[in-house]
C-alpha positions, 0 to 999 in steps of 0.5 A: 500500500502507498502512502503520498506524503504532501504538504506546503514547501518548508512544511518538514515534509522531507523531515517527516519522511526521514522520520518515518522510514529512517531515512536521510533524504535531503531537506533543504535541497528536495524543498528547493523544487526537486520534483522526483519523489523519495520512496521507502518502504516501512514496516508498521510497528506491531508488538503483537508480533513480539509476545508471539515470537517470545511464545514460538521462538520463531525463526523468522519474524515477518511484520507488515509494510506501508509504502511513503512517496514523498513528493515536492511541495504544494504552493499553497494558497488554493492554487487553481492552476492545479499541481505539477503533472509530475507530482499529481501522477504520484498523488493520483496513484497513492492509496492514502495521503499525508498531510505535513502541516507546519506548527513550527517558528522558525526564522531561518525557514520561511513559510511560503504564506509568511507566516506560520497557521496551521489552520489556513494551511490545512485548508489551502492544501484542501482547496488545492485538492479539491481545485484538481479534482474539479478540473477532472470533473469539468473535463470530463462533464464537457466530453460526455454533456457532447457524446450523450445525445448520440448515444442510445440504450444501455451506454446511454444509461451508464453515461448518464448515471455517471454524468449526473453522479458528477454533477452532485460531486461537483457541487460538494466539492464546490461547497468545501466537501470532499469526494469522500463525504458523499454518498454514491450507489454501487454502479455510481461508485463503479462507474467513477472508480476510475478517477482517483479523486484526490479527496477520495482518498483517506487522508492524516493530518500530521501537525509539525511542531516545534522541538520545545512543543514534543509534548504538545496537544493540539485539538482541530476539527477535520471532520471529513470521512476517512480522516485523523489528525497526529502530532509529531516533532518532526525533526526530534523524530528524525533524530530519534530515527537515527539513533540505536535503541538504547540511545534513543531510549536515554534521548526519549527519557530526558524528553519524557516521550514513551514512544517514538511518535513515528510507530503512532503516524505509521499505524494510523495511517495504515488503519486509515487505508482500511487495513488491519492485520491477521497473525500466522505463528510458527516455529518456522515464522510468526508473520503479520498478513495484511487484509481489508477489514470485513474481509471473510476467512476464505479471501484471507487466506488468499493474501497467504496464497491462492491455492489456500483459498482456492483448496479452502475447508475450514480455518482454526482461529484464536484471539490474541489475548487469549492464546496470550492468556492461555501461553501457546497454541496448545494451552489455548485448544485445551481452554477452549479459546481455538475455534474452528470457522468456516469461509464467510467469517470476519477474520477479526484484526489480531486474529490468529489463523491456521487455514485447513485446505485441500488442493 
Protein backbone atom coordinates (compact mmCIF):
# COMPACT_ATOMS: atom_id res chain seq x y z
CA UNK A 1 0.00 0.00 0.00
CA UNK A 2 1.13 3.51 -0.73
CA UNK A 3 1.03 6.23 1.06
CA UNK A 4 1.61 10.15 -0.54
CA UNK A 5 3.24 12.39 1.63
CA UNK A 6 2.33 16.30 0.76
CA UNK A 7 2.25 19.21 2.07
CA UNK A 8 3.37 23.32 1.80
CA UNK A 9 7.23 23.78 0.81
CA UNK A 10 9.18 24.43 4.06
CA UNK A 11 6.47 22.42 5.70
CA UNK A 12 9.21 19.42 7.16
CA UNK A 13 7.67 17.33 4.97
CA UNK A 14 11.27 15.61 3.70
CA UNK A 15 11.90 15.65 7.70
CA UNK A 16 8.99 13.79 8.29
CA UNK A 17 9.50 11.03 5.82
CA UNK A 18 13.25 10.58 7.25
CA UNK A 19 11.27 10.24 10.46
CA UNK A 20 9.03 7.60 9.16
CA UNK A 21 11.43 5.37 7.08
CA UNK A 22 14.52 6.09 8.88
CA UNK A 23 15.96 7.74 6.04
CA UNK A 24 18.41 10.55 5.33
CA UNK A 25 16.88 12.41 2.14
CA UNK A 26 17.87 15.56 1.62
CA UNK A 27 15.56 18.53 3.22
CA UNK A 28 16.92 21.65 2.16
CA UNK A 29 17.76 20.52 -1.33
CA UNK A 30 14.09 18.40 -2.11
CA UNK A 31 12.34 21.66 -0.77
CA UNK A 32 14.34 23.82 -3.01
CA UNK A 33 11.79 22.20 -6.16
CA UNK A 34 13.11 18.85 -6.98
CA UNK A 35 10.39 17.22 -8.41
CA UNK A 36 11.41 13.14 -8.09
CA UNK A 37 9.85 11.72 -5.45
CA UNK A 38 11.71 9.68 -2.13
CA UNK A 39 10.20 6.40 -1.76
CA UNK A 40 10.51 3.66 1.21
CA UNK A 41 9.14 1.38 2.21
CA UNK A 42 8.48 0.58 6.29
CA UNK A 43 7.20 -1.93 8.49
CA UNK A 44 4.05 -0.90 10.52
CA UNK A 45 5.08 -1.39 14.02
CA UNK A 46 3.19 -4.32 15.90
CA UNK A 47 4.07 -5.57 19.40
CA UNK A 48 1.77 -8.24 18.89
CA UNK A 49 4.28 -9.82 16.90
CA UNK A 50 6.96 -9.86 19.59
CA UNK A 51 4.83 -11.72 22.53
CA UNK A 52 4.17 -14.09 19.92
CA UNK A 53 7.70 -14.66 18.89
CA UNK A 54 8.70 -14.74 22.72
CA UNK A 55 5.76 -17.68 22.86
CA UNK A 56 7.23 -19.56 19.39
CA UNK A 57 10.94 -18.68 19.26
CA UNK A 58 10.31 -18.39 15.57
CA UNK A 59 12.95 -18.33 13.05
CA UNK A 60 11.91 -15.65 11.49
CA UNK A 61 9.61 -12.66 12.49
CA UNK A 62 7.84 -11.07 9.39
CA UNK A 63 5.61 -7.51 10.03
CA UNK A 64 3.58 -5.69 7.52
CA UNK A 65 4.63 -2.97 5.47
CA UNK A 66 3.35 0.79 4.25
CA UNK A 67 4.86 2.19 1.49
CA UNK A 68 5.62 6.56 1.66
CA UNK A 69 6.08 8.85 -1.73
CA UNK A 70 7.40 11.90 -0.63
CA UNK A 71 6.66 14.42 -3.15
CA UNK A 72 7.70 18.01 -3.77
CA UNK A 73 5.79 20.68 -2.15
CA UNK A 74 2.46 22.35 -2.91
CA UNK A 75 2.30 26.42 -3.36
CA UNK A 76 -0.44 26.99 -1.36
CA UNK A 77 -2.90 29.49 -1.41
CA UNK A 78 -5.82 27.45 -3.18
CA UNK A 79 -3.86 27.47 -6.42
CA UNK A 80 -6.06 26.76 -9.04
CA UNK A 81 -3.57 26.45 -11.86
CA UNK A 82 -3.60 22.89 -10.47
CA UNK A 83 -0.49 20.71 -9.44
CA UNK A 84 2.93 19.95 -11.25
CA UNK A 85 1.87 16.70 -13.75
CA UNK A 86 4.76 15.03 -12.19
CA UNK A 87 3.61 15.49 -8.54
CA UNK A 88 -0.23 14.92 -9.38
CA UNK A 89 0.57 11.42 -11.10
CA UNK A 90 2.40 10.14 -7.71
CA UNK A 91 -0.92 11.61 -5.52
CA UNK A 92 -3.29 10.13 -8.01
CA UNK A 93 -1.80 6.81 -7.57
CA UNK A 94 -1.41 6.74 -3.63
CA UNK A 95 -3.64 4.61 -1.67
CA UNK A 96 -3.87 7.33 1.30
CA UNK A 97 -2.17 10.86 1.69
CA UNK A 98 -0.06 12.53 4.42
CA UNK A 99 -0.80 15.83 5.17
CA UNK A 100 2.53 17.62 6.82
CA UNK A 101 1.00 20.70 8.11
CA UNK A 102 3.76 23.43 9.68
CA UNK A 103 3.23 24.47 13.55
CA UNK A 104 6.86 25.27 13.86
CA UNK A 105 8.56 29.13 14.34
CA UNK A 106 11.41 29.03 12.66
CA UNK A 107 13.02 32.13 11.15
CA UNK A 108 15.55 30.71 9.00
CA UNK A 109 12.81 28.55 7.38
CA UNK A 110 10.35 30.98 5.82
CA UNK A 111 6.62 29.79 5.02
CA UNK A 112 5.73 30.46 1.93
CA UNK A 113 2.38 32.10 3.17
CA UNK A 114 4.89 34.34 5.51
CA UNK A 115 3.72 33.21 8.19
CA UNK A 116 3.01 30.24 10.27
CA UNK A 117 -1.35 28.92 10.74
CA UNK A 118 -1.72 25.52 10.57
CA UNK A 119 -5.44 26.13 10.32
CA UNK A 120 -5.03 28.14 6.70
CA UNK A 121 -2.72 25.64 5.79
CA UNK A 122 -4.90 22.85 6.11
CA UNK A 123 -7.48 24.47 4.42
CA UNK A 124 -5.18 25.90 1.32
CA UNK A 125 -3.97 22.19 0.65
CA UNK A 126 -7.77 21.25 0.92
CA UNK A 127 -8.64 23.78 -1.82
CA UNK A 128 -5.51 22.57 -3.81
CA UNK A 129 -7.25 19.26 -3.68
CA UNK A 130 -10.19 19.92 -4.28
CA UNK A 131 -9.29 22.56 -7.06
CA UNK A 132 -7.88 19.41 -9.02
CA UNK A 133 -10.48 17.32 -8.57
CA UNK A 134 -12.76 19.82 -10.36
CA UNK A 135 -10.61 20.04 -13.11
CA UNK A 136 -11.25 16.28 -13.93
CA UNK A 137 -14.61 16.82 -13.25
CA UNK A 138 -15.32 19.71 -15.87
CA UNK A 139 -13.12 17.84 -18.26
CA UNK A 140 -14.74 15.00 -18.18
CA UNK A 141 -18.55 16.90 -17.98
CA UNK A 142 -17.52 18.92 -21.21
CA UNK A 143 -16.86 15.16 -23.01
CA UNK A 144 -19.64 13.36 -22.15
CA UNK A 145 -22.60 16.58 -21.75
CA UNK A 146 -21.12 16.02 -26.15
CA UNK A 147 -21.41 12.39 -26.57
CA UNK A 148 -24.75 11.66 -24.75
CA UNK A 149 -27.04 12.71 -27.50
CA UNK A 150 -25.52 10.43 -29.83
CA UNK A 151 -25.79 7.65 -27.93
CA UNK A 152 -28.81 5.28 -27.50
CA UNK A 153 -29.69 2.21 -24.66
CA UNK A 154 -27.64 0.71 -22.13
CA UNK A 155 -24.37 3.35 -22.83
CA UNK A 156 -26.88 5.92 -22.75
CA UNK A 157 -27.97 4.78 -19.42
CA UNK A 158 -24.39 4.34 -17.90
CA UNK A 159 -23.01 7.54 -19.09
CA UNK A 160 -25.76 9.34 -17.86
CA UNK A 161 -25.92 7.66 -14.47
CA UNK A 162 -22.17 8.97 -14.24
CA UNK A 163 -22.82 12.08 -15.91
CA UNK A 164 -25.45 13.19 -13.13
CA UNK A 165 -23.32 11.48 -10.42
CA UNK A 166 -20.67 14.06 -11.09
CA UNK A 167 -22.84 16.55 -11.44
CA UNK A 168 -23.59 16.20 -7.48
CA UNK A 169 -19.92 15.64 -6.79
CA UNK A 170 -19.30 18.82 -8.44
CA UNK A 171 -21.29 20.75 -6.22
CA UNK A 172 -19.88 19.18 -3.00
CA UNK A 173 -16.75 19.76 -3.82
CA UNK A 174 -17.69 23.47 -4.56
CA UNK A 175 -19.29 23.59 -1.46
CA UNK A 176 -15.91 22.61 0.63
CA UNK A 177 -16.97 18.88 0.78
CA UNK A 178 -14.65 16.23 -0.04
CA UNK A 179 -15.37 13.07 -2.73
CA UNK A 180 -15.08 11.25 0.11
CA UNK A 181 -18.05 12.56 2.06
CA UNK A 182 -20.87 11.67 -0.39
CA UNK A 183 -22.95 9.01 -0.53
CA UNK A 184 -22.77 7.43 -4.23
CA UNK A 185 -24.59 3.73 -5.03
CA UNK A 186 -22.77 0.77 -6.01
CA UNK A 187 -22.94 1.45 -10.14
CA UNK A 188 -22.03 5.12 -9.23
CA UNK A 189 -19.11 4.08 -7.20
CA UNK A 190 -18.12 1.64 -10.40
CA UNK A 191 -18.61 3.86 -12.82
CA UNK A 192 -16.28 6.54 -11.32
CA UNK A 193 -13.96 4.09 -9.82
CA UNK A 194 -11.58 5.29 -12.26
CA UNK A 195 -10.84 8.74 -11.43
CA UNK A 196 -8.56 8.78 -8.41
CA UNK A 197 -10.01 11.87 -6.94
CA UNK A 198 -7.67 13.20 -4.50
CA UNK A 199 -10.40 13.98 -1.86
CA UNK A 200 -11.26 10.50 -2.21
CA UNK A 201 -8.60 9.13 -0.94
CA UNK A 202 -8.17 8.60 3.37
CA UNK A 203 -6.16 11.35 4.35
CA UNK A 204 -3.87 12.03 8.01
CA UNK A 205 -3.44 15.15 9.01
CA UNK A 206 0.12 15.11 10.56
CA UNK A 207 0.77 18.67 12.51
CA UNK A 208 4.67 19.54 12.73
CA UNK A 209 5.67 21.06 15.71
CA UNK A 210 8.44 22.55 17.08
CA UNK A 211 11.47 20.74 19.41
CA UNK A 212 10.18 23.00 22.61
CA UNK A 213 6.07 21.69 21.66
CA UNK A 214 7.10 17.45 21.58
CA UNK A 215 4.73 17.21 24.10
CA UNK A 216 2.25 19.42 22.97
CA UNK A 217 -1.56 18.55 22.17
CA UNK A 218 -3.50 20.12 19.55
CA UNK A 219 -7.08 19.85 19.07
CA UNK A 220 -8.53 20.60 15.40
CA UNK A 221 -11.87 19.92 13.77
CA UNK A 222 -11.09 17.70 10.44
CA UNK A 223 -14.31 16.01 10.12
CA UNK A 224 -14.20 14.80 6.63
CA UNK A 225 -14.73 10.70 6.43
CA UNK A 226 -11.58 8.52 6.24
CA UNK A 227 -9.66 11.23 8.11
CA UNK A 228 -7.34 11.69 11.51
CA UNK A 229 -5.24 14.04 12.87
CA UNK A 230 -1.43 13.14 14.51
CA UNK A 231 1.11 15.18 16.25
CA UNK A 232 4.58 14.68 15.69
CA UNK A 233 8.18 16.87 16.45
CA UNK A 234 9.34 16.03 13.01
CA UNK A 235 12.89 16.96 13.41
CA UNK A 236 13.26 15.17 17.15
CA UNK A 237 11.55 12.19 15.37
CA UNK A 238 14.11 12.15 12.65
CA UNK A 239 16.88 12.39 15.01
CA UNK A 240 15.45 9.61 17.05
CA UNK A 241 15.36 7.72 13.92
CA UNK A 242 18.77 7.68 13.53
CA UNK A 243 19.73 6.52 16.77
CA UNK A 244 20.41 2.73 18.08
CA UNK A 245 17.89 1.83 20.63
CA UNK A 246 19.45 2.06 23.64
CA UNK A 247 20.43 5.77 22.73
CA UNK A 248 17.20 6.55 21.59
CA UNK A 249 15.60 5.11 24.88
CA UNK A 250 18.11 7.81 27.13
CA UNK A 251 17.03 10.73 24.41
CA UNK A 252 13.28 9.64 24.86
CA UNK A 253 13.68 9.50 28.78
CA UNK A 254 15.05 13.18 29.08
CA UNK A 255 12.13 14.36 26.84
CA UNK A 256 9.69 12.41 28.74
CA UNK A 257 8.30 10.68 25.41
CA UNK A 258 7.43 6.86 25.99
CA UNK A 259 7.05 6.01 22.46
CA UNK A 260 8.63 7.40 19.01
CA UNK A 261 5.56 9.31 17.87
CA UNK A 262 6.65 7.53 14.30
CA UNK A 263 5.15 3.95 15.37
CA UNK A 264 1.75 6.23 16.20
CA UNK A 265 1.61 8.05 12.46
CA UNK A 266 2.64 4.51 10.73
CA UNK A 267 -0.15 2.68 12.26
CA UNK A 268 -2.70 5.45 11.93
CA UNK A 269 -2.10 5.60 8.53
CA UNK A 270 -2.05 2.16 7.91
CA UNK A 271 -5.61 1.75 9.91
CA UNK A 272 -6.59 4.93 7.54
CA UNK A 273 -6.12 2.62 4.31
CA UNK A 274 -8.91 0.45 5.90
CA UNK A 275 -6.27 -2.32 6.56
CA UNK A 276 -5.73 -4.14 9.62
CA UNK A 277 -3.72 -7.33 10.09
CA UNK A 278 -4.30 -11.12 10.75
CA UNK A 279 -1.07 -13.21 12.52
CA UNK A 280 0.19 -16.58 11.27
CA UNK A 281 2.60 -18.43 14.11
CA UNK A 282 5.13 -20.94 14.00
CA UNK A 283 8.49 -22.14 14.94
CA UNK A 284 9.42 -21.53 11.46
CA UNK A 285 7.89 -17.54 11.13
CA UNK A 286 5.38 -15.70 13.05
CA UNK A 287 4.17 -13.07 10.23
CA UNK A 288 1.62 -10.24 10.06
CA UNK A 289 -0.87 -10.79 6.98
CA UNK A 290 -2.49 -7.57 5.70
CA UNK A 291 -6.05 -7.61 4.80
CA UNK A 292 -9.13 -5.17 4.26
CA UNK A 293 -11.33 -5.10 7.39
CA UNK A 294 -14.56 -7.08 6.77
CA UNK A 295 -12.83 -9.44 4.71
CA UNK A 296 -14.22 -13.38 5.31
CA UNK A 297 -11.69 -16.22 6.30
CA UNK A 298 -11.60 -17.60 2.59
CA UNK A 299 -10.23 -14.20 0.94
CA UNK A 300 -7.69 -14.10 3.69
CA UNK A 301 -6.41 -16.91 3.23
CA UNK A 302 -5.90 -15.96 -0.28
CA UNK A 303 -3.39 -12.98 0.86
CA UNK A 304 -1.15 -16.34 2.07
CA UNK A 305 -1.55 -17.97 -1.40
CA UNK A 306 -4.12 -18.83 -3.69
CA UNK A 307 -4.26 -22.24 -3.61
CA UNK A 308 -5.21 -21.86 0.03
CA UNK A 309 -8.12 -20.21 -0.94
CA UNK A 310 -8.83 -21.77 -3.74
CA UNK A 311 -8.49 -25.65 -1.56
CA UNK A 312 -10.36 -23.99 1.32
CA UNK A 313 -12.17 -26.29 4.43
CA UNK A 314 -12.10 -24.58 7.21
CA UNK A 315 -9.89 -22.21 9.41
CA UNK A 316 -8.75 -22.72 13.21
CA UNK A 317 -8.80 -19.18 14.71
CA UNK A 318 -7.72 -17.78 18.11
CA UNK A 319 -7.83 -14.25 19.70
CA UNK A 320 -4.62 -12.91 20.51
CA UNK A 321 -5.50 -12.48 24.08
CA UNK A 322 -6.21 -15.36 24.79
CA UNK A 323 -3.65 -17.58 23.50
CA UNK A 324 -1.63 -14.94 25.17
CA UNK A 325 -3.66 -15.64 28.39
CA UNK A 326 -3.55 -19.34 27.77
CA UNK A 327 0.52 -19.22 26.71
CA UNK A 328 0.51 -21.23 23.48
CA UNK A 329 -1.13 -22.69 20.96
CA UNK A 330 -1.53 -25.91 22.86
CA UNK A 331 -2.86 -24.29 26.10
CA UNK A 332 -5.31 -22.37 24.21
CA UNK A 333 -7.07 -25.88 22.33
CA UNK A 334 -7.33 -27.10 25.76
CA UNK A 335 -9.01 -23.73 27.11
CA UNK A 336 -11.29 -24.00 24.84
CA UNK A 337 -10.21 -20.33 23.05
CA UNK A 338 -9.11 -22.17 19.18
CA UNK A 339 -12.39 -22.15 17.17
CA UNK A 340 -12.86 -23.61 14.03
CA UNK A 341 -14.64 -21.16 11.43
CA UNK A 342 -15.84 -21.77 8.11
CA UNK A 343 -15.13 -19.49 4.85
CA UNK A 344 -17.55 -16.38 5.42
CA UNK A 345 -16.39 -15.46 8.79
CA UNK A 346 -14.95 -11.96 9.80
CA UNK A 347 -11.32 -12.57 10.22
CA UNK A 348 -11.02 -10.01 13.35
CA UNK A 349 -7.69 -7.61 13.29
CA UNK A 350 -5.15 -9.70 15.83
CA UNK A 351 -6.88 -12.66 14.87
CA UNK A 352 -4.62 -15.89 14.60
CA UNK A 353 -5.20 -18.01 11.89
CA UNK A 354 -4.21 -21.68 10.69
CA UNK A 355 -6.10 -22.44 7.40
CA UNK A 356 -7.14 -26.05 6.63
CA UNK A 357 -7.21 -26.78 2.59
CA UNK A 358 -7.06 -29.34 0.25
CA UNK A 359 -5.78 -28.98 -3.46
Amino acid sequence: MKIAIIGLANSGKTTVFNALTRGTAETAAYSSGQLEPNIATVKVPDTRLDELARIFKPRKITATDVQYVDVAGMSGGGNRSGLPPAVLNYISGADALLHVVRAFEDNTVPHPDGSVDFRRDIESVDLELIFSDLAIIEKRLVRLNGEIGKMAGRERELRTIERDALVRLQAALEAGQHVCDIDLNEEESRLLRGYQFLTAKPILQVINVGDDAVNQQITIEYNHRMSGVAVIAGKIEAELAQMNDEDATMFMEDLGITEPARNRVIQVSYELLGLMSFLTAGEDEVRAWTIRRNTPAVEAAGAIHSDIQRGFIRAEVVAFADLVKAGGLVEAKKAGTVRLEGKQYIVKDGDICHFLFNV
